[in-house]
C-alpha positions in Angstrom: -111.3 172.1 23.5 -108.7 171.3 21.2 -107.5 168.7 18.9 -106.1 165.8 20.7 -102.5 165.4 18.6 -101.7 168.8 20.7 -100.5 166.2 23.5 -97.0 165.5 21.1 -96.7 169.2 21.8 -97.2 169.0 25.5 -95.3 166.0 25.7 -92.3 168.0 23.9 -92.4 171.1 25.7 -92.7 168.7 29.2 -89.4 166.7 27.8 -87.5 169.9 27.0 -87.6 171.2 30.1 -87.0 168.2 32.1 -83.9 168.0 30.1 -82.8 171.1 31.0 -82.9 170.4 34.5 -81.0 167.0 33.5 -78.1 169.0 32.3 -78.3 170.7 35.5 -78.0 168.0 37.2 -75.4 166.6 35.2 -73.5 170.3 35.7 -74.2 169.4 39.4 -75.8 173.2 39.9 -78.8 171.4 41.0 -79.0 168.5 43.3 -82.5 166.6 42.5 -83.9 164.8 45.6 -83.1 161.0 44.7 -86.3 159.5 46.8 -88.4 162.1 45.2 -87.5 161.7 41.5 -87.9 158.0 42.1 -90.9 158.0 43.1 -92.1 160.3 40.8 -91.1 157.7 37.8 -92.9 155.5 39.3 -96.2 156.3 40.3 -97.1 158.7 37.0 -96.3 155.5 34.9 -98.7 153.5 37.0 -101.0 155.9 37.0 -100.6 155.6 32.7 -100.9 152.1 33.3 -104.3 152.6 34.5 -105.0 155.2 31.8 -104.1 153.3 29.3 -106.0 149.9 31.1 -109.4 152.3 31.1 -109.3 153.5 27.1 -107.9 157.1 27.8 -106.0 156.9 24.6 -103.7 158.8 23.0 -103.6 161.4 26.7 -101.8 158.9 28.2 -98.5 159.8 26.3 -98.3 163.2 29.0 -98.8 160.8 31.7 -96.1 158.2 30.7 -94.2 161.1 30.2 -94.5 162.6 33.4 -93.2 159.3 34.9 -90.2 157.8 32.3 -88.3 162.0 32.7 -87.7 161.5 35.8 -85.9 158.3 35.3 -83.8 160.7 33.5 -82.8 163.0 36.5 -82.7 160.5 38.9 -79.9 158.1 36.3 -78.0 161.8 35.9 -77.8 162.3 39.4 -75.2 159.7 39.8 -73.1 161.3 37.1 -72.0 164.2 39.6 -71.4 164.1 43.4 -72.3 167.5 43.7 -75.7 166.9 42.1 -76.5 164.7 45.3 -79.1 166.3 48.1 -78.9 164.3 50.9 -81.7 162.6 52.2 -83.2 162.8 55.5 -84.9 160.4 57.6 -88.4 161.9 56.9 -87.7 161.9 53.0 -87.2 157.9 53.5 -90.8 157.6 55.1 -92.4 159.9 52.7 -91.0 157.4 50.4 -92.3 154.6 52.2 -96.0 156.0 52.5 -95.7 156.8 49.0 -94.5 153.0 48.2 -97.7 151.6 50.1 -99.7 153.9 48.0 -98.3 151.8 45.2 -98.6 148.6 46.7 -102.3 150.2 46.9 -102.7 150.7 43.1 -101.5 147.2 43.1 -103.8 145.7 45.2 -107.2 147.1 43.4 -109.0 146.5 40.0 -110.6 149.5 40.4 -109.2 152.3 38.2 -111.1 155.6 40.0 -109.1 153.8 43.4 -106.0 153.4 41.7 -105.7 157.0 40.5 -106.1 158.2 43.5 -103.7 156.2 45.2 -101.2 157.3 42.6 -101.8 160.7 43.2 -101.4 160.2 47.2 -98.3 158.2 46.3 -97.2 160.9 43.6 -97.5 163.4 46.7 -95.9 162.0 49.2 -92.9 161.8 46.9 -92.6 165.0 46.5 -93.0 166.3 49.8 -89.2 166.0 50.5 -88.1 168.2 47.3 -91.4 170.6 48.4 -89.5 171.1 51.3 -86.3 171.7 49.6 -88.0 174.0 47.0 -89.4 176.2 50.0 -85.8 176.0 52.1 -83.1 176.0 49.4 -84.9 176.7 45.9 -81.0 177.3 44.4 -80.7 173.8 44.5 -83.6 173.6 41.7 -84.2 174.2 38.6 -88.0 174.9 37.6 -87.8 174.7 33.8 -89.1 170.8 34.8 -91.8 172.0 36.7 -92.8 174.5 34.1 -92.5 172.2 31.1 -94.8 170.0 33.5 -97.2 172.1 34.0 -97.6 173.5 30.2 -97.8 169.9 29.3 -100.7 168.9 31.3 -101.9 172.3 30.6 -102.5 171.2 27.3 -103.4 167.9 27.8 -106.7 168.9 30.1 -107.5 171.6 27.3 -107.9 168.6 25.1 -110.6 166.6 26.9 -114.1 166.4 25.5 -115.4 164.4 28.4 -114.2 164.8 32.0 -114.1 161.5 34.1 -111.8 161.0 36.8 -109.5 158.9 34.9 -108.9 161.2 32.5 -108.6 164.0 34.5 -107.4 163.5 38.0 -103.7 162.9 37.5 -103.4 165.6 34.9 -104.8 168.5 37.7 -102.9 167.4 40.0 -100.0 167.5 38.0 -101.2 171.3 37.2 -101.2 172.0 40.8 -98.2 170.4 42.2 -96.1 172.4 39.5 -97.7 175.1 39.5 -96.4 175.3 43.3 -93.0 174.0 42.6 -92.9 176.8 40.0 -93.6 179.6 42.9 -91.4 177.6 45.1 -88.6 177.6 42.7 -88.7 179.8 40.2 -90.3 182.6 42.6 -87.7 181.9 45.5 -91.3 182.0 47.9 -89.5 180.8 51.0 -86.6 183.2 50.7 -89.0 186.2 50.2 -91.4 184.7 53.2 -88.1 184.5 55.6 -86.4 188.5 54.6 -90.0 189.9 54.8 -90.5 188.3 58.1 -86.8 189.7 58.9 -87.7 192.8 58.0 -90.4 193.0 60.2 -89.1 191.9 63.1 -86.2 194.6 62.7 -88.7 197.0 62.1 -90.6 196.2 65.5 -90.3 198.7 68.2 -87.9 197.4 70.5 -89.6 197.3 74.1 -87.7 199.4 76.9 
Protein backbone atom coordinates (compact mmCIF):
# COMPACT_ATOMS: atom_id res chain seq x y z
CA UNK A 1 0.00 0.00 0.00
CA UNK A 2 1.01 3.46 -0.44
CA UNK A 3 0.35 6.80 0.96
CA UNK A 4 -2.99 8.15 0.00
CA UNK A 5 -1.83 11.86 -1.39
CA UNK A 6 -0.35 9.55 -4.43
CA UNK A 7 -4.16 10.00 -5.86
CA UNK A 8 -3.04 14.01 -6.92
CA UNK A 9 -0.55 12.03 -8.91
CA UNK A 10 -3.01 9.63 -10.50
CA UNK A 11 -5.42 12.32 -10.89
CA UNK A 12 -2.59 14.38 -12.92
CA UNK A 13 -1.31 11.73 -14.97
CA UNK A 14 -5.32 10.72 -15.75
CA UNK A 15 -5.90 14.60 -16.70
CA UNK A 16 -2.76 14.79 -18.88
CA UNK A 17 -3.73 12.37 -21.05
CA UNK A 18 -7.24 13.07 -21.41
CA UNK A 19 -6.05 16.34 -22.58
CA UNK A 20 -4.07 15.07 -25.05
CA UNK A 21 -6.82 13.29 -26.57
CA UNK A 22 -8.82 16.76 -26.18
CA UNK A 23 -6.41 18.40 -28.46
CA UNK A 24 -6.94 15.67 -30.73
CA UNK A 25 -10.15 16.16 -30.85
CA UNK A 26 -9.90 19.69 -31.19
CA UNK A 27 -7.19 18.88 -34.28
CA UNK A 28 -10.23 16.77 -35.43
CA UNK A 29 -7.61 13.58 -35.94
CA UNK A 30 -9.80 11.83 -33.61
CA UNK A 31 -13.58 11.77 -33.59
CA UNK A 32 -14.70 10.78 -29.80
CA UNK A 33 -18.13 9.04 -29.75
CA UNK A 34 -20.47 11.87 -28.40
CA UNK A 35 -23.07 9.32 -26.53
CA UNK A 36 -20.24 7.60 -25.14
CA UNK A 37 -18.14 10.45 -23.62
CA UNK A 38 -21.47 11.73 -22.25
CA UNK A 39 -22.25 9.13 -20.52
CA UNK A 40 -19.07 8.54 -19.32
CA UNK A 41 -19.19 12.11 -17.40
CA UNK A 42 -21.98 11.16 -16.01
CA UNK A 43 -22.06 8.05 -14.39
CA UNK A 44 -18.16 8.22 -12.88
CA UNK A 45 -19.35 11.48 -11.14
CA UNK A 46 -22.34 9.60 -9.66
CA UNK A 47 -20.54 7.00 -8.88
CA UNK A 48 -18.13 9.80 -6.77
CA UNK A 49 -21.26 10.95 -5.51
CA UNK A 50 -21.75 7.81 -3.79
CA UNK A 51 -18.07 7.65 -2.78
CA UNK A 52 -17.98 10.61 -1.41
CA UNK A 53 -21.84 9.96 0.35
CA UNK A 54 -20.14 6.55 2.02
CA UNK A 55 -16.71 8.31 3.58
CA UNK A 56 -14.27 7.05 0.78
CA UNK A 57 -12.37 10.23 1.22
CA UNK A 58 -9.78 11.80 -0.40
CA UNK A 59 -9.96 8.48 -3.43
CA UNK A 60 -12.78 9.98 -4.63
CA UNK A 61 -10.80 12.80 -6.44
CA UNK A 62 -9.73 9.77 -9.35
CA UNK A 63 -13.35 9.05 -9.53
CA UNK A 64 -14.67 12.70 -9.96
CA UNK A 65 -11.97 12.84 -12.29
CA UNK A 66 -12.73 10.06 -14.33
CA UNK A 67 -16.30 11.65 -14.86
CA UNK A 68 -15.70 15.92 -15.16
CA UNK A 69 -12.55 14.85 -18.34
CA UNK A 70 -14.87 13.70 -20.32
CA UNK A 71 -16.96 16.69 -20.17
CA UNK A 72 -13.86 18.01 -21.70
CA UNK A 73 -13.86 15.86 -24.98
CA UNK A 74 -17.31 15.71 -25.32
CA UNK A 75 -17.51 20.22 -25.13
CA UNK A 76 -14.28 19.92 -27.78
CA UNK A 77 -16.02 17.82 -29.97
CA UNK A 78 -18.15 20.52 -31.15
CA UNK A 79 -15.15 22.75 -31.87
CA UNK A 80 -14.34 20.62 -35.15
CA UNK A 81 -16.73 18.90 -37.65
CA UNK A 82 -14.28 16.46 -38.36
CA UNK A 83 -13.94 15.47 -34.77
CA UNK A 84 -17.64 14.11 -35.13
CA UNK A 85 -18.25 10.05 -35.20
CA UNK A 86 -21.53 9.58 -36.14
CA UNK A 87 -23.77 7.79 -34.09
CA UNK A 88 -25.76 4.77 -34.86
CA UNK A 89 -28.99 3.62 -33.83
CA UNK A 90 -27.49 0.97 -31.38
CA UNK A 91 -25.16 3.64 -29.78
CA UNK A 92 -28.48 5.65 -28.87
CA UNK A 93 -29.89 2.48 -26.94
CA UNK A 94 -26.70 1.73 -25.38
CA UNK A 95 -27.18 5.20 -24.15
CA UNK A 96 -30.57 4.69 -23.08
CA UNK A 97 -29.78 1.37 -21.02
CA UNK A 98 -27.06 3.16 -19.71
CA UNK A 99 -29.46 6.26 -18.64
CA UNK A 100 -31.86 3.77 -16.78
CA UNK A 101 -28.86 2.47 -15.08
CA UNK A 102 -28.71 6.01 -13.79
CA UNK A 103 -32.17 6.59 -13.12
CA UNK A 104 -31.19 3.17 -11.13
CA UNK A 105 -28.43 4.83 -8.89
CA UNK A 106 -31.22 7.37 -8.45
CA UNK A 107 -33.75 5.37 -7.30
CA UNK A 108 -31.70 3.46 -4.32
CA UNK A 109 -30.16 4.52 -0.92
CA UNK A 110 -28.08 1.81 -1.07
CA UNK A 111 -24.47 2.56 -2.02
CA UNK A 112 -23.04 -1.28 -2.81
CA UNK A 113 -26.47 -1.02 -5.45
CA UNK A 114 -25.66 2.20 -6.69
CA UNK A 115 -22.04 1.31 -7.64
CA UNK A 116 -23.00 -1.26 -9.46
CA UNK A 117 -25.51 0.35 -11.43
CA UNK A 118 -22.91 2.98 -12.30
CA UNK A 119 -20.64 0.57 -13.49
CA UNK A 120 -23.47 -1.23 -15.73
CA UNK A 121 -24.35 2.29 -16.86
CA UNK A 122 -20.54 3.20 -17.19
CA UNK A 123 -20.46 0.07 -19.63
CA UNK A 124 -23.07 0.44 -21.63
CA UNK A 125 -21.69 3.78 -22.53
CA UNK A 126 -18.84 2.69 -23.79
CA UNK A 127 -19.90 -0.14 -25.72
CA UNK A 128 -20.41 2.19 -28.88
CA UNK A 129 -16.66 3.66 -28.79
CA UNK A 130 -15.57 -0.37 -27.83
CA UNK A 131 -16.88 -1.03 -31.08
CA UNK A 132 -15.23 1.72 -32.75
CA UNK A 133 -11.87 1.04 -30.93
CA UNK A 134 -12.09 -2.66 -32.30
CA UNK A 135 -13.39 -1.34 -36.07
CA UNK A 136 -11.57 1.92 -36.68
CA UNK A 137 -8.94 2.41 -33.64
CA UNK A 138 -7.42 5.62 -36.02
CA UNK A 139 -10.18 7.40 -35.02
CA UNK A 140 -8.80 7.20 -31.20
CA UNK A 141 -6.39 8.29 -29.27
CA UNK A 142 -5.36 5.97 -26.20
CA UNK A 143 -3.17 8.39 -24.21
CA UNK A 144 -7.01 8.84 -22.25
CA UNK A 145 -7.30 5.38 -21.77
CA UNK A 146 -3.77 4.97 -20.55
CA UNK A 147 -3.79 8.06 -18.31
CA UNK A 148 -7.02 6.18 -16.98
CA UNK A 149 -5.76 3.32 -16.30
CA UNK A 150 -2.38 4.54 -14.46
CA UNK A 151 -4.69 6.69 -12.47
CA UNK A 152 -6.82 4.15 -10.92
CA UNK A 153 -3.78 2.06 -10.95
CA UNK A 154 -2.63 4.10 -8.28
CA UNK A 155 -5.57 4.82 -6.61
CA UNK A 156 -6.32 0.88 -5.81
CA UNK A 157 -2.52 0.59 -4.71
CA UNK A 158 -3.54 3.07 -2.14
CA UNK A 159 -6.38 1.16 -0.29
CA UNK A 160 -5.81 -0.22 3.20
CA UNK A 161 -9.27 -1.74 3.30
CA UNK A 162 -11.04 -3.19 0.35
CA UNK A 163 -14.92 -2.75 0.32
CA UNK A 164 -16.92 -2.51 -2.57
CA UNK A 165 -17.27 1.07 -2.53
CA UNK A 166 -13.98 1.68 -2.53
CA UNK A 167 -13.00 -0.62 -4.93
CA UNK A 168 -15.46 -1.57 -7.49
CA UNK A 169 -15.48 1.51 -9.82
CA UNK A 170 -11.71 1.88 -9.67
CA UNK A 171 -11.20 -2.09 -11.20
CA UNK A 172 -13.45 -1.66 -13.46
CA UNK A 173 -12.03 1.37 -14.61
CA UNK A 174 -8.57 -0.80 -14.75
CA UNK A 175 -10.26 -3.15 -16.91
CA UNK A 176 -12.27 -1.25 -19.30
CA UNK A 177 -8.96 0.77 -20.20
CA UNK A 178 -6.80 -1.65 -19.99
CA UNK A 179 -8.98 -3.06 -23.12
CA UNK A 180 -9.39 0.24 -24.78
CA UNK A 181 -5.59 0.40 -24.56
CA UNK A 182 -5.22 -3.05 -26.61
CA UNK A 183 -8.03 -1.88 -28.78
CA UNK A 184 -6.47 1.33 -29.51
CA UNK A 185 -3.20 1.59 -28.94
CA UNK A 186 -2.52 -2.06 -30.11
CA UNK A 187 -4.74 -1.78 -33.40
CA UNK A 188 -6.30 -5.54 -31.98
CA UNK A 189 -9.09 -5.54 -34.54
CA UNK A 190 -6.88 -4.64 -37.56
CA UNK A 191 -4.31 -7.38 -36.60
CA UNK A 192 -7.46 -9.98 -35.88
CA UNK A 193 -8.98 -9.07 -39.49
CA UNK A 194 -5.10 -9.28 -41.71
CA UNK A 195 -4.28 -12.51 -39.75
CA UNK A 196 -7.59 -13.88 -40.53
CA UNK A 197 -6.82 -12.66 -44.27
CA UNK A 198 -3.84 -14.20 -44.32
CA UNK A 199 -5.15 -17.35 -43.52
CA UNK A 200 -7.85 -17.58 -45.66
CA UNK A 201 -5.29 -16.75 -48.62
CA UNK A 202 -3.14 -19.30 -47.36
CA UNK A 203 -5.92 -22.03 -47.45
CA UNK A 204 -5.64 -24.61 -50.15
CA UNK A 205 -7.98 -23.66 -52.63
CA UNK A 206 -10.31 -26.86 -53.28
CA UNK A 207 -10.34 -28.24 -57.03
Amino acid sequence: MINVHFVYLGAAIGAAGTLVYVRDTLRGTTQPNRVTWLLWAIAPLLAAAVEFRSGVGLRTLTTFMIGFMPLLVFAASFHNPAAVWKARRLDYACGALSLAGTAAWLATQNGVVAIVASIAADFLAGLPTLMKSWSNPESETASSYVGALISTGILLLTIDRWTTEVAAFPLFIVCSASVQVLLVAGRAGPRFRAARARRGAEAPQAW
